[in-house]
Wavefront OBJ file of the C-alpha trace (Angstrom):
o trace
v 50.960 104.233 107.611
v 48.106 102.025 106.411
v 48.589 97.987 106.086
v 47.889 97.408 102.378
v 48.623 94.827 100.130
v 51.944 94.662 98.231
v 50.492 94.702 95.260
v 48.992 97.740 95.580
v 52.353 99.537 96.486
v 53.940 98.509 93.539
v 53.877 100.410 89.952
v 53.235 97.784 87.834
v 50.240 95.242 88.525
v 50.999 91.513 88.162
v 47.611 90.381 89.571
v 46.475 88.538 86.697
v 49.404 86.958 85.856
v 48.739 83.770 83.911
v 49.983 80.631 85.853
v 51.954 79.325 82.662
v 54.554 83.147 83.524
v 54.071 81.985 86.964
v 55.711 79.531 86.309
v 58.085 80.597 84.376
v 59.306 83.097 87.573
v 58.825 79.752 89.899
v 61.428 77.934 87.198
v 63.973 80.961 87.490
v 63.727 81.203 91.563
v 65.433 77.480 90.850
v 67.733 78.260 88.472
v 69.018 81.652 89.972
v 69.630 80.045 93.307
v 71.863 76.821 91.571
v 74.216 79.664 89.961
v 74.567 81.558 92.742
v 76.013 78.873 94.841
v 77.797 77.377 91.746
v 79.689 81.029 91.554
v 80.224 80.589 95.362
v 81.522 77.496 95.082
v 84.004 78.662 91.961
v 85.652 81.510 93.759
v 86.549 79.446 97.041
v 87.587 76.974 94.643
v 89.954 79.078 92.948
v 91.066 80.745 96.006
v 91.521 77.280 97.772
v 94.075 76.485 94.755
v 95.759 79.518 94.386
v 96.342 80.484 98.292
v 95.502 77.427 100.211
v 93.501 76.938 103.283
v 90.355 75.367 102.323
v 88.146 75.765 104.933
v 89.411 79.916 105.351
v 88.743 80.351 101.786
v 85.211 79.042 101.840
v 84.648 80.105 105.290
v 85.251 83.507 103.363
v 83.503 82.782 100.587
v 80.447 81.660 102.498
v 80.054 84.528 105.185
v 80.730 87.761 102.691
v 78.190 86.214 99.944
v 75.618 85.665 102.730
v 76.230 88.652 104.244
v 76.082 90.622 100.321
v 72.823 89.051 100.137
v 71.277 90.148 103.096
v 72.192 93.789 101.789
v 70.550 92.978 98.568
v 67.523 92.141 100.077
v 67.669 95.386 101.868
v 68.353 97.052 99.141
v 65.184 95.377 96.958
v 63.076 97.006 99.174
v 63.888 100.305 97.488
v 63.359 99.165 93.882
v 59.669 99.833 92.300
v 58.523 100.147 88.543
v 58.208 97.638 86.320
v 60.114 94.574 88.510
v 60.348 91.724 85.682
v 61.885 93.768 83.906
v 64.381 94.363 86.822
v 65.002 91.046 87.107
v 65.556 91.077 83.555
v 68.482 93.142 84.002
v 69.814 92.006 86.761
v 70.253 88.380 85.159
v 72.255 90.071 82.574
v 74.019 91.878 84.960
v 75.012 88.627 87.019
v 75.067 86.610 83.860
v 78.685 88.561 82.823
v 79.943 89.150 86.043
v 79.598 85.531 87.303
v 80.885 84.151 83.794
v 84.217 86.260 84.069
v 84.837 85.243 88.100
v 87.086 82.462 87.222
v 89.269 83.650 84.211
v 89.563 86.945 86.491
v 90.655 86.075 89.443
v 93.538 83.160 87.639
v 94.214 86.707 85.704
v 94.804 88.532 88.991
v 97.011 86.026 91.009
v 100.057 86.643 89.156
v 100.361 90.394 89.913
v 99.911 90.968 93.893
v 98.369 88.561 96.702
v 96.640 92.245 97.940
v 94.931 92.427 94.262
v 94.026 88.940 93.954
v 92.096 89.700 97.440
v 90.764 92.988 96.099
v 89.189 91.361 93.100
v 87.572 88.134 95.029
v 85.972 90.221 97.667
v 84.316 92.537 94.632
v 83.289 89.387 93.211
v 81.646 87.649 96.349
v 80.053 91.010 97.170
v 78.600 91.470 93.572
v 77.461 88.266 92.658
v 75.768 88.124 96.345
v 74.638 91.479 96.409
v 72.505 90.771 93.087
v 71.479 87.867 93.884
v 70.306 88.620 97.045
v 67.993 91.544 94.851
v 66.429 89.137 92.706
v 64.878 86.614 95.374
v 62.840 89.625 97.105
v 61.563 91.307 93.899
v 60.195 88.010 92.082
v 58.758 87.166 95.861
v 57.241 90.803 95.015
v 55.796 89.835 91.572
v 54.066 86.227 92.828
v 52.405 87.521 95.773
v 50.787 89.861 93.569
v 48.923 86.752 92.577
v 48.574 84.589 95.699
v 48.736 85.543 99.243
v 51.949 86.038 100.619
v 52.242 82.718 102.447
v 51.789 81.288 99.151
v 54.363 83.260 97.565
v 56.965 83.236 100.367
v 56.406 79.271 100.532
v 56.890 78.665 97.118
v 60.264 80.922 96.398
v 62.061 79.766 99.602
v 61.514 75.973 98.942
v 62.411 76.513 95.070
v 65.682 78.421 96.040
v 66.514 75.736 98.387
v 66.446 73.040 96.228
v 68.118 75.134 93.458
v 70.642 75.238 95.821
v 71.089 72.126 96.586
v 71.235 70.928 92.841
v 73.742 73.562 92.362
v 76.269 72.329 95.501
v 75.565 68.485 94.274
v 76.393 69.622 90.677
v 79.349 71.414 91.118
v 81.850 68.689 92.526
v 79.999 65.481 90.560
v 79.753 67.386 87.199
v 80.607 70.795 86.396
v 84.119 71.016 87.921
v 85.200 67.346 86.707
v 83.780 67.962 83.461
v 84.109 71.758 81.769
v 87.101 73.295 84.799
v 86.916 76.151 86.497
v 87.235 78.339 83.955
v 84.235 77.015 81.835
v 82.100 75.628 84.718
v 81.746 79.670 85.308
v 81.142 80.601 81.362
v 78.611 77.609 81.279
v 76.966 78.809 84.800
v 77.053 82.752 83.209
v 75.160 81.353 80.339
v 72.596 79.759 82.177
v 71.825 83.039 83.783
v 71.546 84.475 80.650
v 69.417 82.128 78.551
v 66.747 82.346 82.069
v 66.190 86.307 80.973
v 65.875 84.753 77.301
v 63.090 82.971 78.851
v 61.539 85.580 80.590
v 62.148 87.746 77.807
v 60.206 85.372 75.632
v 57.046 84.098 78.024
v 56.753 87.705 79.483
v 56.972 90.051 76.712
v 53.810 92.243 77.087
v 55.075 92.974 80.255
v 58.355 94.816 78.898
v 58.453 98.319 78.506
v 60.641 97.611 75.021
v 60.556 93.721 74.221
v 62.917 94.336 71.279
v 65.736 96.556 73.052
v 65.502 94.079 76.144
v 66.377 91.205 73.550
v 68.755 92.986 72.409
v 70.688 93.160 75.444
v 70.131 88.997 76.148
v 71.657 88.899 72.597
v 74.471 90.466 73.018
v 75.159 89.143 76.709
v 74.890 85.164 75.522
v 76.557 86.303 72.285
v 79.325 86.937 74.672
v 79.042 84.129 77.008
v 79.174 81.868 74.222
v 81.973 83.114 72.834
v 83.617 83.050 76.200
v 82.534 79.069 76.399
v 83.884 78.067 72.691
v 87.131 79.517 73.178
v 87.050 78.608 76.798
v 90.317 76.230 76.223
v 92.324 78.861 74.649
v 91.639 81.247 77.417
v 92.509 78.679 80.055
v 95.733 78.229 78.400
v 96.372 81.728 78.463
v 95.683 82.281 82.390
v 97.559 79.285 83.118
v 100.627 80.527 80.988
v 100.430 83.575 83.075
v 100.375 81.366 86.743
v 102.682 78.983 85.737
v 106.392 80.077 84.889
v 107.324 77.350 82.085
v 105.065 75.818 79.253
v 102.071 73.304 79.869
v 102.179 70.253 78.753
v 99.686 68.488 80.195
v 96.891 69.337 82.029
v 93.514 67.777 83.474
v 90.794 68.668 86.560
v 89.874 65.302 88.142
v 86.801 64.963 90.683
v 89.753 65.730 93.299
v 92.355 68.234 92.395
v 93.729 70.706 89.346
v 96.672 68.336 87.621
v 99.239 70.504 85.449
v 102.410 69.259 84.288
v 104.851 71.973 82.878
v 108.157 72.267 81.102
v 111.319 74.591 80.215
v 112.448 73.505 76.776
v 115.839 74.866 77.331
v 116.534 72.859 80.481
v 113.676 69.632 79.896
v 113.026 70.374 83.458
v 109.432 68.709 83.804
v 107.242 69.589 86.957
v 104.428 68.468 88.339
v 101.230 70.947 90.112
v 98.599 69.728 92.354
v 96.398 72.282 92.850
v 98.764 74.939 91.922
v 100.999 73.790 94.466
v 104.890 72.423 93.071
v 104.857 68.546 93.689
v 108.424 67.936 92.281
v 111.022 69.275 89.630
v 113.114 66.864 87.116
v 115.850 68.708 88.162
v 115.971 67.753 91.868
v 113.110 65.232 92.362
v 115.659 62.372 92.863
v 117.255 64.308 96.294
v 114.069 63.978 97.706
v 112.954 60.421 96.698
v 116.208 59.366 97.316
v 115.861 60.717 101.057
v 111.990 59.609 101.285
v 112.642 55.581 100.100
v 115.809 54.363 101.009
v 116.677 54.976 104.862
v 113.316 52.975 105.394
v 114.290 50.571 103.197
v 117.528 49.955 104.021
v 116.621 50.213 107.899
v 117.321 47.364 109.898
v 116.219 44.471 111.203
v 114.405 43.029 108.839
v 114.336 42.575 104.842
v 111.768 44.858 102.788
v 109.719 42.132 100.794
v 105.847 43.985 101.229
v 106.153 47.377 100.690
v 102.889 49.841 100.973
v 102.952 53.721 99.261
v 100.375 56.098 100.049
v 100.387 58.618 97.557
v 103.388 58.863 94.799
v 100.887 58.189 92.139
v 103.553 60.051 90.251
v 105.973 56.728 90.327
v 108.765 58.354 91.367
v 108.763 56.536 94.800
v 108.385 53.170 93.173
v 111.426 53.398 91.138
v 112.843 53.656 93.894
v 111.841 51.086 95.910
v 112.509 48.924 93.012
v 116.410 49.000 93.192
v 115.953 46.680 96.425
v 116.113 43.094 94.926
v 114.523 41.893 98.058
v 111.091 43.482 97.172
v 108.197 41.008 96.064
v 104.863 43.031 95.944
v 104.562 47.092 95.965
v 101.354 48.191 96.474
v 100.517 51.638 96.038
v 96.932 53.773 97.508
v 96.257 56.559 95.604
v 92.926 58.790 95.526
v 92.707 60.157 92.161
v 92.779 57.572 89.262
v 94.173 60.887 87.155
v 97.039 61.054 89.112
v 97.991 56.861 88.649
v 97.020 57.749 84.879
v 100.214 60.303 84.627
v 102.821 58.328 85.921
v 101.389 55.030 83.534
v 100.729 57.194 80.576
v 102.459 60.048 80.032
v 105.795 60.226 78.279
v 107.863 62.465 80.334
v 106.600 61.280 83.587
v 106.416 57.484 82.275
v 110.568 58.837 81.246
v 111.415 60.104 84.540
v 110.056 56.934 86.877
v 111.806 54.773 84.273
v 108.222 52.811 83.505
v 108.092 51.650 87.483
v 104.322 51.891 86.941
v 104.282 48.883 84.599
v 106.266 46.930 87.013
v 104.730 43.285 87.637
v 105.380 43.795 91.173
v 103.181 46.972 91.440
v 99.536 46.978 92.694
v 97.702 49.870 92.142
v 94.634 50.891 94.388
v 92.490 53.892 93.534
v 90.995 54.528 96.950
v 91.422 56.668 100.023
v 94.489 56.053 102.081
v 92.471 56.084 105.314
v 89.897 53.263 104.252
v 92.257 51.036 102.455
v 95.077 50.527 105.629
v 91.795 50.400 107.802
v 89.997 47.200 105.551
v 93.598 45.464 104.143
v 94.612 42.271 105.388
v 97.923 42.339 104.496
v 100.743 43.343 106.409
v 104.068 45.065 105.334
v 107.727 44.905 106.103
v 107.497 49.334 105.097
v 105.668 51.872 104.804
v 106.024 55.001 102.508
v 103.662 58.131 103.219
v 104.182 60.724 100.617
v 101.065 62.974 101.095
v 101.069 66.297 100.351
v 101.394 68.645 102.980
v 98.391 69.270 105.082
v 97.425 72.593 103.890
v 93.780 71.697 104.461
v 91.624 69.943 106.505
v 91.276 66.838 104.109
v 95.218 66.343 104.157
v 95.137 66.635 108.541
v 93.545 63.820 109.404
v 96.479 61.508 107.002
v 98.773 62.873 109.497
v 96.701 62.357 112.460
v 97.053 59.843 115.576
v 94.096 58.129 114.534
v 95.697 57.222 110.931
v 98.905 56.555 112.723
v 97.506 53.754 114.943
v 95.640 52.422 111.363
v 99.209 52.129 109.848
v 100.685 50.372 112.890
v 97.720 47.879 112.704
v 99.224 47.282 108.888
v 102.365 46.338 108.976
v 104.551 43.244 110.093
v 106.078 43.281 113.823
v 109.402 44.887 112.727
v 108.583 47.128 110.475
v 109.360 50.405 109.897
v 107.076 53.277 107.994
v 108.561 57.139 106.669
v 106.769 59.744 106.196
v 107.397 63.352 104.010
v 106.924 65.999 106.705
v 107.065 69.336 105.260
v 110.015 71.973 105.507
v 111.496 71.825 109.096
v 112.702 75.650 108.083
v 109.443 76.976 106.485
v 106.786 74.804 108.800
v 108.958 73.867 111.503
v 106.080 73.228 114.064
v 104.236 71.381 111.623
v 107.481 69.216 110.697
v 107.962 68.734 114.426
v 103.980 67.894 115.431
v 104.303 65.229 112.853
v 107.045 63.661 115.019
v 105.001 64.541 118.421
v 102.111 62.527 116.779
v 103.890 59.359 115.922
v 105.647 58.807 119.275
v 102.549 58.103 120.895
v 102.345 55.324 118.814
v 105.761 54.443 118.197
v 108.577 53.474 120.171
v 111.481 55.097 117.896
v 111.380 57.928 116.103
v 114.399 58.577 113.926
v 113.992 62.514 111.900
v 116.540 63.948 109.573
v 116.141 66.490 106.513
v 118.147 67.330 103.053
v 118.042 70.223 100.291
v 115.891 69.915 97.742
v 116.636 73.217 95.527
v 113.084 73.796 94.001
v 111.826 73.406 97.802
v 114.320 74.311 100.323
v 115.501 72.146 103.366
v 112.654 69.405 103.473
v 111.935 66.656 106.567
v 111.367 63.474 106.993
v 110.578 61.012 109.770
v 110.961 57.209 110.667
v 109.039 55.508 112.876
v 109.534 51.472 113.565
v 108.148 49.072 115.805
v 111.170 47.587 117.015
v 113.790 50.191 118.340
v 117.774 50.077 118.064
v 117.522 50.166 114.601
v 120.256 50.736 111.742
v 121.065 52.051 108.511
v 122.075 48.783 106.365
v 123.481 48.909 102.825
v 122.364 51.399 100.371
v 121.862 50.215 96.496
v 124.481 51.205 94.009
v 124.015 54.292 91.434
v 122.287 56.851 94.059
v 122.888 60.294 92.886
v 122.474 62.301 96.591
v 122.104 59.728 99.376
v 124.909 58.748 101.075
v 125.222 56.680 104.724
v 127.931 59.580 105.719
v 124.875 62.048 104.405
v 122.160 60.193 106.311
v 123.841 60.684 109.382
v 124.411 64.258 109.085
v 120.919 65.032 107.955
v 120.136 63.557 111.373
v 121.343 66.565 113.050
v 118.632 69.675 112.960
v 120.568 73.617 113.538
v 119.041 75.683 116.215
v 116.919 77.266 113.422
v 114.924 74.006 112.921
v 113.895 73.176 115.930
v 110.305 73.841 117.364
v 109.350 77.409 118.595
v 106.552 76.093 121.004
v 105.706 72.577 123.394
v 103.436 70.757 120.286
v 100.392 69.114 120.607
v 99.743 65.564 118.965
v 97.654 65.486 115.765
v 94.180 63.919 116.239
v 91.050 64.236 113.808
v 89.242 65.192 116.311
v 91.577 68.250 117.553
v 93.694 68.777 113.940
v 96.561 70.730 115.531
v 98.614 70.089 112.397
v 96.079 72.587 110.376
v 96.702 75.429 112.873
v 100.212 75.004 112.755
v 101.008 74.947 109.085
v 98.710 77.783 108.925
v 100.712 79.823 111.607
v 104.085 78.379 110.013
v 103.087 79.860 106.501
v 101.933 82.859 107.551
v 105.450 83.691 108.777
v 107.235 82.232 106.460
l 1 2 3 4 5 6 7 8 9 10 11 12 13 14 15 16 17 18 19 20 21 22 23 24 25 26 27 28 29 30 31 32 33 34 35 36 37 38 39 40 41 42 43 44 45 46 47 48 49 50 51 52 53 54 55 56 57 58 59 60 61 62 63 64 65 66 67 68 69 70 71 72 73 74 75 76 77 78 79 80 81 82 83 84 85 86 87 88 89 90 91 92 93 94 95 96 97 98 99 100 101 102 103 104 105 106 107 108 109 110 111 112 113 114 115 116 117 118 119 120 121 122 123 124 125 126 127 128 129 130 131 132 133 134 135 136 137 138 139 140 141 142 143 144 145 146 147 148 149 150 151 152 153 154 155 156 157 158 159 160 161 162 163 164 165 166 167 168 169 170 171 172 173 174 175 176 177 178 179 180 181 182 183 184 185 186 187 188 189 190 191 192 193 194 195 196 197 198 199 200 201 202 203 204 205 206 207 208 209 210 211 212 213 214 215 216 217 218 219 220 221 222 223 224 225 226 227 228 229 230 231 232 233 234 235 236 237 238 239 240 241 242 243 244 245 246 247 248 249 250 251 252 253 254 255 256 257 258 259 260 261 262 263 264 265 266 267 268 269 270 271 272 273 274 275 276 277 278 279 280 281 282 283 284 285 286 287 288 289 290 291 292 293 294 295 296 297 298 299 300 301 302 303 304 305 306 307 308 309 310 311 312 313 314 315 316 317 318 319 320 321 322 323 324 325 326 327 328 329 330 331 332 333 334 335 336 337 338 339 340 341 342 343 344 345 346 347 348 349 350 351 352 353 354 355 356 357 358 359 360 361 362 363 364 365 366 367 368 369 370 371 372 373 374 375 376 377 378 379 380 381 382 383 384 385 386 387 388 389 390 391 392 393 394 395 396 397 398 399 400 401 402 403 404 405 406 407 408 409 410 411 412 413 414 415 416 417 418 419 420 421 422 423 424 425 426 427 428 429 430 431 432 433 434 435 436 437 438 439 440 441 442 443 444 445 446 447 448 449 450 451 452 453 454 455 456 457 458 459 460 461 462 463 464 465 466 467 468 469 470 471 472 473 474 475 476 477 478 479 480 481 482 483 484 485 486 487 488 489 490 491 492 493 494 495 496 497 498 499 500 501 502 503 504 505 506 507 508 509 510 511 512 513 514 515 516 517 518 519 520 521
């Protein structure tokens, strides 16, 4: 076979295409490349919230859309005629089929784990697969008009940078802004109004102009439909994920907030993520469990007391039944989260307005910078992080962050911290308790029964060992002293299955076990 130029293999001659529709392509290169790592970025996203594991969703994600791309490329190489016009279609195409990802795959959870992976695979391989088509065929259409050097140069710098305004985008704006569920309507459309473009600017170039707009009609017709009604669908898919009615609901810069309710019972709960943070019903066994033994440890009086996490202000109603208390401050993330427990009736209801408290001081910041920069020391510590179901959430229960809380508080005090389900995540429960002995010299673990949860752990951890259990407040509802010392006893079926590693950020042991724990559990 004879070397020729590209341009003469192809059907349709773009040669003497004006620089203004040169343009136009250049502009599109851009544009496709932001959506397709927006859509990327939705379905791990979704599948981080529905099933967990962060970094093995996106890992996912990342490898089958790459890899659906390179067979797109492939693929391009077979496609000849009249390629704007292609591309064209294949906007449309990944217009609808990017703008449904979200709504379709919160549609699909409810019904089997096995379909929900069915339908996010199909969805990573089609969005990639066409995308992967378009690049090569408008690389096709420019080096018609330049040399392909040129050509090559210009698409793979413009898809780059689309790229990168689409991954910058995506966590700052879209997702904080419109959801999931609209972030991928409003990403669908965008495809679609770049083949109204095209449409437009490159007209004589269309076999049938009018039929072509036609089909961009009918596709952003759709899409905007899709994006107007986008809060009525999102109610609908969340109705179908969660089991009770929503009551309140926001997407912060960090996490998916939903607070539901069963009318017949008034049994609010809280969902981070998608994950069941507490239930009205039982919530008090477990912040009963979580505040008091630390407080009520001896020696020592509680007057400074730190919380990391419980922006929910649960924990601080607790803490304020000990008289002794002067100042609570409490370090949480996401200003959203502080927002529910100050603001919103039912949650304001159940922590009995502890986040108006005079004594409270609330700090919107990570828990990891603010006990490495405060001054202050405290008398206890309360750690009520979720668990560490990702790689974020690891390093709060790592050595490192250990050693940082030591460095906080006063020379005999004591800090607790939630530790998962010694039944579900045993290994995880018991690596927590691996990792704080090396800083630590007593380590006192016990569990309770928290209905909506199961048997969940905690662990104490002072400075000064010998310690006791002093006087409880009056009016608990679960916690007992006889209780306490029960819970201190763990069944055979709680213990660790393996010799445990301690947590560090730099080898995140806790990740691989709760990942091993869940998958058996």
């Amino acid at each position: 076979m004879t070397d020729m130029p590209i341009h003469e293999a192809e059907t349709n001659d773009y040669s003497d295409l004006p620089q203004r529709q040169a343009l136009i392509l250049l502009g599109s290169i851009l544009v496709v490349a932001l959506c397709g790592i927006v859509y990327e970025l939705i379905i791990g996203t979704v599948s981080s919230y529905l099933i967990g594991d962060s970094v093995h969703q996106f890992s996912l994600t990342i490898g089958f859309f790459m890899f659906a791309m390179g067979i797109g490329s492939y693929v391009s190489r077979f496609i000849h005629g009249n390629l704007i016009q292609v591309f064209i279609r294949i906007e449309l195409v990944l217009a609808m089929i990017g703008g449904v990802c979200s709504i379709s795959l919160f549609m699909l959870f409810p019904f089997a784990p096995w379909l929900y992976q069915v339908g996010m695979f199909a969805f990573i391989f089609t969005i990639g697969f066409l995308v992967g088509l378009e690049i090569p065929i408008l690389t096709r259409i420019l080096s018609q008009r330049s040399d392909m050097r040129q050509s090559l140069a210009d698409v793979l710098s413009l898809d780059y940078v689309g790229g990168l305004i689409g991954s910058v985008a995506f966590p700052l704006l879209l997702l904080p802004s419109l959801g999931l569920i609209t972030a991928s309507f409003a990403v669908g459309l965008t495809n679609a109004l770049v083949a109204l473009l095209n449409v437009f600017w490159l007209r004589e170039h269309l076999d049938n102009p009018g039929r072509m707009l036609g089909y961009v009609g009918l596709t952003i017709g759709a899409l905007f439909a899709f994006t107007l009604g986008a809060s009525r669908i999102t109610a609908y898919a969340q109705d179908h994920l969660y089991f009770d009615q929503i009551v309140w609901q926001t997407q912060s810069p960090y996490q998916s907030l939903v607070v539901t309710n069963t009318w017949k019972t008034d049994d609010v709960r809280l969902f981070i993520d998608g994950h069941l943070q507490f239930a009205e019903v039982d919530e008090y066994r477990y912040h009963e469990a979580l505040v008091h033994p630390v407080l009520s440890w001896t020696p020592g009086t509680p007057e400074n007391v730190l919380i990391l996490g419980g922006g929910d202000g649960l924990a601080v109603r607790e803490v304020l039944r000990h008289p002794s208390v002067q100042r609570i401050d409490l370090v949480d993330l996401d200003p959203e989260m502080t927002r529910l427990g100050q603001e919103f009736g039912p949650v304001r209801r159940l922590n009995g307005d502890s986040m108006a408290s005079d004594k409270l001081h609330v700090h919107n910041m990570d828990a990891f910078v603010y006990v490495r920069e405060t001054d202050r020391r405290y008398d206890r510590v309360i750690i009520d992080f979720p668990d560490p179901h990702n790689e974020a959430l690891s390093k709060l229960y790592s050595i490192e962050f250990y050693a940082l809380v030591h460095g906080a508080m006063t020379d005999d005090g004591t800090l607790v911290t939630q530790s998962s389900s010694p039944f579900a995540t045993r290994n995880t429960y018991w690596t927590v308790a691996r990792t704080l002995e090396e800083i630590f010299p007593e380590i006192v673990s016990y569990q309770t029964s928290v209905p909506s949860f199961g048997i969940w752990g905690f662990h104490m951890a002072s400075k000064v060992p010998g310690g006791q259990l002093g006087p409880l407040p009056n009016g608990l509802r679960a916690l007992t002293p006889e209780t306490f010392e029960a819970s201190r006893t763990f069944s055979a079926d709680l213990l660790p299955t393996k010799e445990l590693e301690v947590n560090s950020i730099f080898n995140p042991t806790i990740y691989r076990r709760y990942s091993e724990d869940r998958g058996r559990s």
